[in-house]
C-alpha positions in Angstrom: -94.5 -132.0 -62.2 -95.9 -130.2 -65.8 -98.8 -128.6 -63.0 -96.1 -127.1 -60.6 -93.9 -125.5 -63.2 -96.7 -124.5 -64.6 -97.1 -123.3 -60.9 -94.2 -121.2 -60.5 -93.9 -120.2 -63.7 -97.3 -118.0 -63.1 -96.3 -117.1 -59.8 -92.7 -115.5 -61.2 -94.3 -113.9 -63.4 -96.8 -111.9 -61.0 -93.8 -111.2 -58.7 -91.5 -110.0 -62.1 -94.7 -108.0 -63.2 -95.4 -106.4 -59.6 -92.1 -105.5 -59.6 -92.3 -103.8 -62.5 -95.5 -102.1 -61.9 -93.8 -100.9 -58.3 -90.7 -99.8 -60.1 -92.7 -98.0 -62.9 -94.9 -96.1 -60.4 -92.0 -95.0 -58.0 -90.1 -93.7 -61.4 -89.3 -90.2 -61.8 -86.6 -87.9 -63.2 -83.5 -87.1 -61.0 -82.8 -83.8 -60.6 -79.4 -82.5 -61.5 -78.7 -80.9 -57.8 -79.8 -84.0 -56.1 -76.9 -85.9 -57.4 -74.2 -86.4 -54.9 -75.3 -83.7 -52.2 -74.4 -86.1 -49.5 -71.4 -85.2 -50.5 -71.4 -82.0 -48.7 -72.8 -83.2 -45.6 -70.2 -82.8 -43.2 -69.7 -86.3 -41.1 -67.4 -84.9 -38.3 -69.2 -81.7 -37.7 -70.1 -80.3 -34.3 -72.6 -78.6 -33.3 -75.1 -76.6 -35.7 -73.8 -77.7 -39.6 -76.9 -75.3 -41.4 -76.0 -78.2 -44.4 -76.7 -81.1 -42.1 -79.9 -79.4 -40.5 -81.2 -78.5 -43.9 -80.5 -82.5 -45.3 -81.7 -84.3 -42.5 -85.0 -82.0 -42.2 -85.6 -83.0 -45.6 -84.9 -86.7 -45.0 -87.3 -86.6 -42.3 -90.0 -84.7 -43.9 -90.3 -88.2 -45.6 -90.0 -90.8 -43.4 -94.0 -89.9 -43.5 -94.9 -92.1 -45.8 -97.8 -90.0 -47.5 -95.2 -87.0 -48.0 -92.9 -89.2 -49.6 -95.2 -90.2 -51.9 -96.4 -86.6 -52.5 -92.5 -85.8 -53.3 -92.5 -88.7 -55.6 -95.7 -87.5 -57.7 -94.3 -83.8 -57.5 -90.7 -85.1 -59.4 -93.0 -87.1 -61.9 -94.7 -83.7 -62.7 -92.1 -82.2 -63.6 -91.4 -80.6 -60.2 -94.6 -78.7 -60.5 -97.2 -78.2 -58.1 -100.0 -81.0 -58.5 -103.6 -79.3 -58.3 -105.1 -82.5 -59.2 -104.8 -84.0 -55.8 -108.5 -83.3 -53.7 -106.7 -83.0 -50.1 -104.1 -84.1 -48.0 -106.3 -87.1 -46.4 -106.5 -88.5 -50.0 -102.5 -90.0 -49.8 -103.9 -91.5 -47.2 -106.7 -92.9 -47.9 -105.2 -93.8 -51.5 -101.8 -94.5 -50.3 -99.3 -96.0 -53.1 -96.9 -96.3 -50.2 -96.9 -98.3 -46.9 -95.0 -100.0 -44.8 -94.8 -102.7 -46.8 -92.9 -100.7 -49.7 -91.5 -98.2 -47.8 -87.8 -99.1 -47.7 -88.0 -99.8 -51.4 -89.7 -96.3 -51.8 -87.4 -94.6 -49.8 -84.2 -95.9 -50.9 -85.5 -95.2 -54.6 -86.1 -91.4 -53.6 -82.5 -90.7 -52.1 -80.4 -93.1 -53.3 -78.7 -90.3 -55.5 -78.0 -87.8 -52.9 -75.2 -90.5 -52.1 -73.9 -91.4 -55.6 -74.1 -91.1 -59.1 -72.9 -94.4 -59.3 -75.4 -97.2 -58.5 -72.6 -100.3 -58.2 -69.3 -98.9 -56.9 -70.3 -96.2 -54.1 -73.7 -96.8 -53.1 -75.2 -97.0 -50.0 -77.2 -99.1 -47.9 -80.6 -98.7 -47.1 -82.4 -101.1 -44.0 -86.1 -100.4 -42.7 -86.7 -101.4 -39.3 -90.2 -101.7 -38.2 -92.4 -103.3 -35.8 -96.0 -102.8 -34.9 -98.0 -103.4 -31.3 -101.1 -103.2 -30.5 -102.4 -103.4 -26.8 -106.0 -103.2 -25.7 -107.2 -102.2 -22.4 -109.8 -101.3 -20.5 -110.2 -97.7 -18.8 -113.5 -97.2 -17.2 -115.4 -99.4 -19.0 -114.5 -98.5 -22.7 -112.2 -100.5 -24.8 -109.4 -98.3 -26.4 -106.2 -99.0 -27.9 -102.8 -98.6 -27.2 -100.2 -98.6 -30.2 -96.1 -98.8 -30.6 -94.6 -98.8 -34.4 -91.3 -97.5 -34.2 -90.0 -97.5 -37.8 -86.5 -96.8 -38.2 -84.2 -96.2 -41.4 -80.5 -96.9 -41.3 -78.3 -95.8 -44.3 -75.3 -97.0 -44.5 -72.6 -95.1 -46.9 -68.7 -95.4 -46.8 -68.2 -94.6 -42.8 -70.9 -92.6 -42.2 -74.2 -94.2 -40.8 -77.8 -92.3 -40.2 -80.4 -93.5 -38.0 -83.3 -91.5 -38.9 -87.0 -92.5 -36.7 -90.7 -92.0 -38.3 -92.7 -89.6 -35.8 -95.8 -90.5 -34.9 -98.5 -92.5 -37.5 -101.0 -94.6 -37.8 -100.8 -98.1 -36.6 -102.6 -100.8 -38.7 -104.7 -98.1 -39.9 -105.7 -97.2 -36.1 -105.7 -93.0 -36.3 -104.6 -92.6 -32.4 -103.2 -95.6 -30.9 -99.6 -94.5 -30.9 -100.5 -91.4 -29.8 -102.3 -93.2 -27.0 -99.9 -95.9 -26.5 -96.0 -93.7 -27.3 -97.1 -90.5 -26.4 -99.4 -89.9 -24.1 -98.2 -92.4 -21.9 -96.1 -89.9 -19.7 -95.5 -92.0 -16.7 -92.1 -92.9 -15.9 -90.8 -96.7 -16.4 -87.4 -97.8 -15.1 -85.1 -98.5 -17.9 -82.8 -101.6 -18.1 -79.3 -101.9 -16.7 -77.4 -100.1 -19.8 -79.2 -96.9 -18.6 -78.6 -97.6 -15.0 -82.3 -98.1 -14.1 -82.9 -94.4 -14.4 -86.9 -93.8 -15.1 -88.2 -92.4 -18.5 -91.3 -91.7 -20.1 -92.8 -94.9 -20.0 -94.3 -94.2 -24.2 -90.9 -93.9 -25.3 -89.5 -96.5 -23.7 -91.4 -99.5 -24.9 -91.3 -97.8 -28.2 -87.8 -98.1 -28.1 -87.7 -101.5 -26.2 -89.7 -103.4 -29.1 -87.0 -102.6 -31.8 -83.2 -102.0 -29.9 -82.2 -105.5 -30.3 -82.7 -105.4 -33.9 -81.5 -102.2 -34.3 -77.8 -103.0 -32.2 -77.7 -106.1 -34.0 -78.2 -104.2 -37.5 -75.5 -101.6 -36.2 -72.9 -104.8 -35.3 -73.2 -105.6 -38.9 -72.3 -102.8 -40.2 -69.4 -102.3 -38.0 -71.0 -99.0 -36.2 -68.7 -98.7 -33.6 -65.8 -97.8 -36.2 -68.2 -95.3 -38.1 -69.7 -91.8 -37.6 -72.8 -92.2 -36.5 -75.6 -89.6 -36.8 -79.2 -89.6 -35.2 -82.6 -87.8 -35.9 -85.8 -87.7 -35.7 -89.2 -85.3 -36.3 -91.6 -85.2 -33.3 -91.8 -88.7 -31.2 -89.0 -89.5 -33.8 -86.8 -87.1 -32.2 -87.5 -88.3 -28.8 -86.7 -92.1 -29.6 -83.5 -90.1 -31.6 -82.2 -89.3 -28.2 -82.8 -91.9 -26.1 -81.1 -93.9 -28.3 -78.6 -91.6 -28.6 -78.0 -92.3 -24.5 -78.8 -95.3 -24.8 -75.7 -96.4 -27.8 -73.6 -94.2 -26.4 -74.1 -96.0 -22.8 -73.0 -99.2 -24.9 -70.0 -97.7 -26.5 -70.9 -96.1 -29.8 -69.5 -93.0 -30.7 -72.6 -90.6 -31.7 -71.3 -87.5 -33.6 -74.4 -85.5 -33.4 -78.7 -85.8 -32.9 -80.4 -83.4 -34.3 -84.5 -83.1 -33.6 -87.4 -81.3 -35.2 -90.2 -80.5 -33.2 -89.3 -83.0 -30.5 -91.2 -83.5 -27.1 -89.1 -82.3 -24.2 -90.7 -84.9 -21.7 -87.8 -87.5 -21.7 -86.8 -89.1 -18.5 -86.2 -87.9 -14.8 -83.2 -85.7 -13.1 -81.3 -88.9 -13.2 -81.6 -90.0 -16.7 -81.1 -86.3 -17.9 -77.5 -86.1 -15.9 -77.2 -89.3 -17.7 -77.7 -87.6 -20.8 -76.3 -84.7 -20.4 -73.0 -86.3 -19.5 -72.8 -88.1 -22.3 -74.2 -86.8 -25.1 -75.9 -83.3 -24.3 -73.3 -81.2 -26.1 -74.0 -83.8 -28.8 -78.5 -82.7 -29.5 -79.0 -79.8 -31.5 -82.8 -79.8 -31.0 -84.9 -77.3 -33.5 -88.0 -75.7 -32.3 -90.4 -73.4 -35.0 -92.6 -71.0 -33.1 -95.2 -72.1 -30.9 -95.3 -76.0 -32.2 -97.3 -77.4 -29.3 -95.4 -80.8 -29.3 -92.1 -78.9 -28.3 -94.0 -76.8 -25.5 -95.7 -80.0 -23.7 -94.1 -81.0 -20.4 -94.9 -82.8 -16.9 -93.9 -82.3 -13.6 -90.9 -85.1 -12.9 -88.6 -84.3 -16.1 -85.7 -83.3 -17.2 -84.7 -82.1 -20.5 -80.9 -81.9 -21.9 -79.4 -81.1 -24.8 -79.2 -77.2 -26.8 -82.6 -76.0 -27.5 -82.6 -73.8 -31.0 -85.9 -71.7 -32.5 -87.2 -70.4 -35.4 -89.8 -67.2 -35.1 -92.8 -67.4 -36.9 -92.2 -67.5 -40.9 -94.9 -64.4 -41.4 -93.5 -62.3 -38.6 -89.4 -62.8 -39.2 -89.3 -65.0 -42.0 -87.5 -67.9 -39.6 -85.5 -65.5 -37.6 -83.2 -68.2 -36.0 -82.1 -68.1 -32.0 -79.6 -70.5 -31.4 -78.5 -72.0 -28.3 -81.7 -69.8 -26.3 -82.4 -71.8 -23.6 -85.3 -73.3 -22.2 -89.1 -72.4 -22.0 -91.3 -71.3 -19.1 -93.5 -73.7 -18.4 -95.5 -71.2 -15.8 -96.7 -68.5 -17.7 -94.1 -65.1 -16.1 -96.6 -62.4 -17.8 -94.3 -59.9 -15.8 -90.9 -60.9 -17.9 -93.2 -60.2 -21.9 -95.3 -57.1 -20.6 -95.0 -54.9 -24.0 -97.7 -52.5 -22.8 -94.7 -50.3 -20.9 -92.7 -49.8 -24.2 -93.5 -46.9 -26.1 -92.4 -48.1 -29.3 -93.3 -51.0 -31.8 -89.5 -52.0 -31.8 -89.1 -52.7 -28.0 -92.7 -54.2 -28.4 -91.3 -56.4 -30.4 -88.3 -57.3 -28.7 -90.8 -58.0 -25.7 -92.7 -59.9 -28.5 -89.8 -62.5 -29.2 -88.9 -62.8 -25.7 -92.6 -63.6 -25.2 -92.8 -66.3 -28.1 -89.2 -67.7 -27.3 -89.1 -68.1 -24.0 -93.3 -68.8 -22.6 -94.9 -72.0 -23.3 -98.5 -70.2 -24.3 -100.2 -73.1 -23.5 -103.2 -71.5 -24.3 -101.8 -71.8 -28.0 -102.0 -75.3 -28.3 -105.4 -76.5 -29.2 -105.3 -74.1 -32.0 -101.9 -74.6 -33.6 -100.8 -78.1 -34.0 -100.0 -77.3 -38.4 -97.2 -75.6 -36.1 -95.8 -78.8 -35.9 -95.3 -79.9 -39.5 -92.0 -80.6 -40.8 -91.9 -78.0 -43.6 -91.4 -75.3 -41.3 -88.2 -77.2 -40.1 -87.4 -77.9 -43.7 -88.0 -74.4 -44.8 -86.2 -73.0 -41.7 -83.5 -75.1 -41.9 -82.8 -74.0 -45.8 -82.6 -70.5 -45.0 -79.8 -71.4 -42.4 -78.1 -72.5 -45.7 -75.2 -70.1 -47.1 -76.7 -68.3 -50.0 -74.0 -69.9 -52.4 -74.4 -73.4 -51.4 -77.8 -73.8 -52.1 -77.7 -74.1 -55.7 -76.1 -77.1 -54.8 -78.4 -78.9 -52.8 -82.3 -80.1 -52.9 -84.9 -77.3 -53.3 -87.7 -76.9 -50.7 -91.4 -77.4 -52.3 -93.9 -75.6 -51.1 -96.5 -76.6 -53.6 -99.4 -77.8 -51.1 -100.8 -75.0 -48.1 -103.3 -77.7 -47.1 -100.2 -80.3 -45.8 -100.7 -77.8 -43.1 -103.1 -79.2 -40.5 -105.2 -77.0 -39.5 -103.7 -73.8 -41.1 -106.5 -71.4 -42.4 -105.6 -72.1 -46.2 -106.1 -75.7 -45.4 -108.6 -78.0 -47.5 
């Protein structure tokens, strides 16, 4: 009996002293103008909120678990830039947060934006997360296939978010969930809720692994009384609206989705009237410049939802195009031709049409750092009415190299 309180008494201890340790690391000082700013989020509004874009762009910036951590070492600075760090791989390859203590670090980092008050008017964080790893066999080589959708719900007074992890490593495999969610881009028929209509087949069992937990998670908190809001950053924003359809289908009430940098390829005609009855007046979906993950599309599907871009940073400092319609996805050289116009300015109009409208897929090998979500951050903040912004988180910009591929990368 002495042995095994001895026992536990040694094992509490490790736990209460982990705990500790995990709580010191994740420590930091709040800033004064992250206190409360949920409180101007606007729950009930419609279409573009500049507010809403520029909060959930920062609440998806880190759902990545090495940028979170970045943020977290930044605010422990002093909100100064941290030139001590070698790279951008080293957070990853020296991460102090994974799945494992995710929720815990994520809840510690934004916590405040809902309340001052810890005990009274707090809200509820829950982590959804499940990895799968297939392997197969494609002429010969072994390669693996990967799913991990990760999922935060926050729960505060009547407003719930549902905000999805893009795409990441699973079990420390680089590409499997490219391989397995993404690149899968043949169509599976979905279940009855979604009346058998066919979507991207990556997506789907992405979505599949974790939508019983997640409606039973949303029954508890009473969703179907609440205002719900989705969103997501790249394969994020993809799984934001499908389960957008999908909850709707089942008789939530969405308020609004809002995607960064989301893949287009979603389902076919079907499964996009689907959609688009439902809930297409519903997706605001942000697009920066030539971000090849927004440009990519097969033959087969069907996007919905209002398509909004950002011009490039260095050329309009985020020039904004709401509502601009979709991309050509055959090159029209014949609609940009700037060679006729005699002057830069109607060059430049032909530029923006150009850039806007064309898919450039000869872009894409060279500009994925198009894809990162600062530029949505950054973008999104300038949307942001000059005297509001005092009033809300700041955007850092302390690290060029977060920037794959960019040419001031490390």
């Amino acid at each position: 009996m002495k042995t095994f309180l001895v026992f536990f008494s040694l094992v509490y201890c490790f736990e209460v002293c982990a705990q500790n340790d995990t709580l010191s690391s994740f420590a930091f000082p709040i800033p004064k103008y992250e206190v409360n700013c949920m409180n101007y989020f606007n729950s009930k509004a419609t279409g573009i909120d500049p507010v809403n874009a520029f909060l959930l762009a920062k609440m998806n910036e880190l759902m990545y678990p090495e940028r979170l951590d970045y943020q977290i070492r930044y605010l422990q600075n002093n909100s100064k830039p941290l030139d001590s760090l070698p790279s951008t791989n080293y957070l990853k390859e020296h991460p102090r947060i994974n799945n494992g203590n995710f929720k815990f670090a994520f809840e510690k980092r934004l916590s405040h934006y809902f309340s001052s008050d810890s005990i009274t008017n707090h809200a509820e964080f829950y982590f959804i997360e499940k990895p799968v790893l297939d392997t197969f066999n494609f002429l010969g080589l072994k390669s693996i296939k990967g799913y991990d959708p990760e999922i935060i719900v926050i729960n505060h007074k009547d407003l719930i978010l549902i905000l999805f992890r893009g795409t990441d490593d699973v079990n420390d495999n680089h590409f499997a969930e490219w391989r397995g969610s993404d690149f899968s881009i043949s169509k599976v028929k979905s279940d009855s809720i979604l009346n058998g209509t066919k979507v991207h087949k990556g997506f789907w069992k992405s979505f599949d692994i974790v939508k019983m937990d997640l409606l039973h998670l949303l029954d508890s908190l009473s969703a179907k009384n609440k205002t719900i809001w989705i969103s997501g950053h790249s394969l994020g924003g993809a799984m934001a609206i499908l389960t957008g359809v999908y909850l709707e289908q089942s008789n939530y009430s969405i308020t609004n989705i809002y995607t960064y940098a989301a893949p287009i390829a979603l389902g076919d005609k079907k499964f996009a009237d689907l959609g688009g009855k439902l809930i297409a007046h519903k997706i605001q979906r942000f697009e920066y410049y030539l971000d090849p993950v927004s440009i990519l599309w097969a033959p087969g599907y069907k996007t919905f939802g209002q398509r909004n871009w950002f011009d490039n940073a260095t050329k309009s400092n985020y020039a904004f195009y709401p509502d601009c319609g979709e991309r050509y996805f055959f090159y029209r050289p014949f609609d940009f031709i700037s060679k006729s116009f005699s002057n830069k300015e109607n060059q430049e109009i032909a530029r923006i049409k150009r850039e806007k409208l064309s898919s450039r897929i000869l872009k894409i090998p060279t500009k994925f750092f198009y894809h990162n979500t600062q530029w949505y951050v950054k973008g999104t903040y300038l949307l942001v009415p000059l005297q509001m912004r005092s009033l809300l988180p700041r955007v850092d910009d302390s690290y060029p190299f977060i920037y794959y591929g960019w040419n001031q990368a490390k």
